[in-house]
N, C-alpha and C positions, 0 to 999 in steps of 0.2 A: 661866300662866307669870309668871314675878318680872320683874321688872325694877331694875337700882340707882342709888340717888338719888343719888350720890355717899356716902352714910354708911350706908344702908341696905337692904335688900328691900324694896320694896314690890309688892303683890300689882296685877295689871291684872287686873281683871274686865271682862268686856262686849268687849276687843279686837277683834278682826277676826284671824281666822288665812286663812292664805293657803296652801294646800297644806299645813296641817299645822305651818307656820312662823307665828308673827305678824309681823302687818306690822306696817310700820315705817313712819314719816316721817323718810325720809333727804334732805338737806343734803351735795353735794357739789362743793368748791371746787378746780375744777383740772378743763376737757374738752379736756386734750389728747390725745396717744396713748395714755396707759395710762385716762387719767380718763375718756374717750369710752367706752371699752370697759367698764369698771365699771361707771358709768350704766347702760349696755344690760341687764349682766346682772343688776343691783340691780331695773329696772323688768319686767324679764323675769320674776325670780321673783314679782313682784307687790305690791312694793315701792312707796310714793309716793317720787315722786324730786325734788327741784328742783335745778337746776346752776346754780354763778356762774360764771365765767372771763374771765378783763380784755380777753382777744383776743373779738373778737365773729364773727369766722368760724369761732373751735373751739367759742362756743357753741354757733351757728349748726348745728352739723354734728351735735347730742347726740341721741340718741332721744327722734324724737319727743312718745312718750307722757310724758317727763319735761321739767319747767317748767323753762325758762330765765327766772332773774330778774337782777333790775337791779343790785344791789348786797350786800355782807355783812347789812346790816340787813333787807333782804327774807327771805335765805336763813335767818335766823335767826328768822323769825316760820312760817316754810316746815314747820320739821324737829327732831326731835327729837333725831336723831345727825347725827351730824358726818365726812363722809370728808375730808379732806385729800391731795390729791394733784398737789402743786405741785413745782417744779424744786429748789429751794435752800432752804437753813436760812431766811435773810432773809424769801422768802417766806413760808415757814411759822412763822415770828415772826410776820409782821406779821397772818395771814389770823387765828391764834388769840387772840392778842390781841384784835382788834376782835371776835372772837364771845364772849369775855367781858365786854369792855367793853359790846358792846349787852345785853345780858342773855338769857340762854335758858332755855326751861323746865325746868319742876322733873321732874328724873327725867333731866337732857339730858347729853348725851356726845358726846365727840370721840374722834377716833383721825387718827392720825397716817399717811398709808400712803407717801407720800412718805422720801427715805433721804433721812436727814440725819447729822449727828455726832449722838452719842449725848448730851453734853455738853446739846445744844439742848433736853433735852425735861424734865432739872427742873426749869426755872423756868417752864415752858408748863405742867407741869402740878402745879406749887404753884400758880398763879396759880386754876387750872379748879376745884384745890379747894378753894380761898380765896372761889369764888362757887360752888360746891354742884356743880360739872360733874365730870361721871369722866373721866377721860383715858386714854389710851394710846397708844403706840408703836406703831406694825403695820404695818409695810413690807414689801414682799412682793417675792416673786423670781422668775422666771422672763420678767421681762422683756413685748416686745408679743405675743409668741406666746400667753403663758398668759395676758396680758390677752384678749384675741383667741377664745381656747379655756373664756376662764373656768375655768381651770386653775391659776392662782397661789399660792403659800405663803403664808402670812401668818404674820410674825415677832412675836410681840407682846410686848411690855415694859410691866408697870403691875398693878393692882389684880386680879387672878384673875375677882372677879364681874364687873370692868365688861369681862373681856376674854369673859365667860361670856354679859355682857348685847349684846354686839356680834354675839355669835359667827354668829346664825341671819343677820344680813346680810351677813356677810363671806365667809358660806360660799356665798352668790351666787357670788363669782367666785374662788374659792378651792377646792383640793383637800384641804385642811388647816387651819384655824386653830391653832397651838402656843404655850401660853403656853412664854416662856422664863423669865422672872426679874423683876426689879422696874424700875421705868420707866427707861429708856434701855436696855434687854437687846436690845427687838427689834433694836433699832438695831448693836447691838453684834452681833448674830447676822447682822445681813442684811453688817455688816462685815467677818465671817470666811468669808462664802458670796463675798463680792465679791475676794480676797484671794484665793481659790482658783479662781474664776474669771476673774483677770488671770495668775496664775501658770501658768496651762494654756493657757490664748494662748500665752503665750511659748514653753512648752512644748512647744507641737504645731507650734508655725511653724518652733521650732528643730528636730524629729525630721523633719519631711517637709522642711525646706531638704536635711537630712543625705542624705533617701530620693532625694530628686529630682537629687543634686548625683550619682548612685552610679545614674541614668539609669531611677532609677523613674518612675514617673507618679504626680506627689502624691495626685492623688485617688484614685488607684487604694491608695496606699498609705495612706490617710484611713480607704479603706472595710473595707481589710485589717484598721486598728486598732479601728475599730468593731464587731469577732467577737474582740479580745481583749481580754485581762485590763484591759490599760492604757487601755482603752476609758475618756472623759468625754463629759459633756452638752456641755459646751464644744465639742468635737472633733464631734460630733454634730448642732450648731446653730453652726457657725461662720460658715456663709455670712451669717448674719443676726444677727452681732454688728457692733455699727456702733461701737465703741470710744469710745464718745462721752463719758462721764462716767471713763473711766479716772484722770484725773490728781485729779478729787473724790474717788474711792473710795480710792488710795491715798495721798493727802493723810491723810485720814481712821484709815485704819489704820495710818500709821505715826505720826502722831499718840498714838494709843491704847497704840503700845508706849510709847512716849514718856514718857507719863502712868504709866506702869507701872512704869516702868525698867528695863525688858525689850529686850534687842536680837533683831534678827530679821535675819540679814545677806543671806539668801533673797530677803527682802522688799523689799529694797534696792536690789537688784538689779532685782527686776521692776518696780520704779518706776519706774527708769528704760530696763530693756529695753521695754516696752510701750510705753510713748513714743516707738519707732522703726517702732510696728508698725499697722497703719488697711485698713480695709476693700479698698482697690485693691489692698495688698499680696499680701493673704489670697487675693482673686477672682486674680493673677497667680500667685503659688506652685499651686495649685492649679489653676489651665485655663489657666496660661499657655506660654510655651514657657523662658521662663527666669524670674528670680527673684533677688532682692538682699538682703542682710541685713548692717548693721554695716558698709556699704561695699561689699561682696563680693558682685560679678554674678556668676553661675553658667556662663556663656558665657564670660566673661575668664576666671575662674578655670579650667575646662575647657581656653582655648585656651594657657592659662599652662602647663599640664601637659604640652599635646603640644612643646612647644618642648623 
């Protein structure tokens, strides 16, 4: 199997295959909820693993068989590839920087799996190939469940080989590797999946507020939609959407029309309908007895009718 140096093929002889796959010395920065879970399946498939992360109880908590080290400079003498899976652009500035700055081996690569703006990853990865490292974008979707399941998509943005020379690791915990385009795409794709995943939020809270206020049972009426056409993932895994990075995701996209000059009056909208909508809402429209939207109890509004 090749492997790429940042400019070239180079051939591995002698490696270590692991089920058919070569191993790898993987370097991954970030054991929180989705980073804990990658680890497991990266050393599951037979993977050397080391983990850094600044909190020392989500170190603490990473599969065993994989090496908790001290700092960027350990992790870098650790690994050959590079996961990234940290919260924010900032952090993913600062974590890739210092693994250029300390230096890594010849042949080494990063990826990106963290959602960031798209914007963040040309100058991260001018810099990677300004000292001989491949880079890429690769941020992945399906959230903790596909963490969890080792089920996740992986969006990727950058160089074809090095997303080719990644590929046998990511597909540890991945259902798919898809190159999309050149570095910043992944990002821009996991932007368009993010975008239609806040738009079906609003969506489905809007059509069952409708079903429940007309004396349905929302969930009854949830499961109804899940045998039709209109059926989404969203709608499907709602109970376990914690709405937590919504106002990042469409900061982000509407940013990107922006940059385009492109209006999107849709999107506009759910930027700021979503923003009215969170986890208790969801668990009450659906097993509650009444339910609120935009001001509008379903009880008042009911007893407004009989008057």
């Amino acid at each position: 199997m090749d492997y790429y140096d940042g400019f070239n093929h180079v051939s591995l002889t002698g490696s270590p295959m692991v089920r058919g796959v070569l191993k790898m010395r993987i370097g991954c920065v970030g054991a929180g909820v989705m980073g804990r879970e990658i680890i497991r399946h990266l050393v599951t498939a037979g993977h050397d693993v080391a983990a850094f992360d600044l909190d020392p109880v989500a170190l603490a908590a990473i599969e065993p068989r994989a090496v908790a080290v001290s700092d960027i400079a350990d992790l870098a003498g650790s690994a050959d590839v590079f996961f990234i899976v940290v919260a924010t652009d900032s952090q993913t500035i600062d974590v890739v920087t210092q693994l250029v700055s300390v230096g890594l081996s010849d042949g080494a690569a990063i990826a990106v799996l963290a959602t960031c703006h798209p914007d963040t990853m040309a100058p991260l990865a001018k810099a990677a190939k300004a000292a001989g490292i491949g880079f890429i974008d690769a941020p992945v979707c399906y959230g903790k469940k596909g963490a969890v399941d080792g089920n996740l998509l992986s969006l990727c943005g950058g160089d074809v080989a090095v997303v080719e020379q990644l590929k046998p690791a990511m597909m540890a915990y991945s259902r798919d590797v898809l190159h999309v385009g050149a570095i910043g795409s992944g990002q821009v794709a996991k932007a368009c999946n993010n975008m239609m995943h806040w738009a079906a939020c609003v969506a489905n809270y809007e059509v069952l507020f409708m079903a429940k206020s007309h004396g349905i049972n929302a969930q009854h009426m949830r499961e109804i939609l899940l045998q039709c056409p209109a059926r989404n993932t969203t709608l499907e895994r709602w109970d376990s959407t914690n709405f937590t990075w919504h106002e990042k995701d469409m900061d982000v996209a509407l940013d990107l029309a922006q940059q385009s000059g492109i209006t999107l009056p849709l999107f506009g909208q759910v930027d700021q309908l979503v923003k009215t909508l969170g986890p208790d809402k969801v668990k009450m429209l659906l097993y509650g007895n009444s339910a609120s939207y935009l001001g509008q109890d379903l009880e008042e509004v009911a007893a407004n009718l009989e008057k």
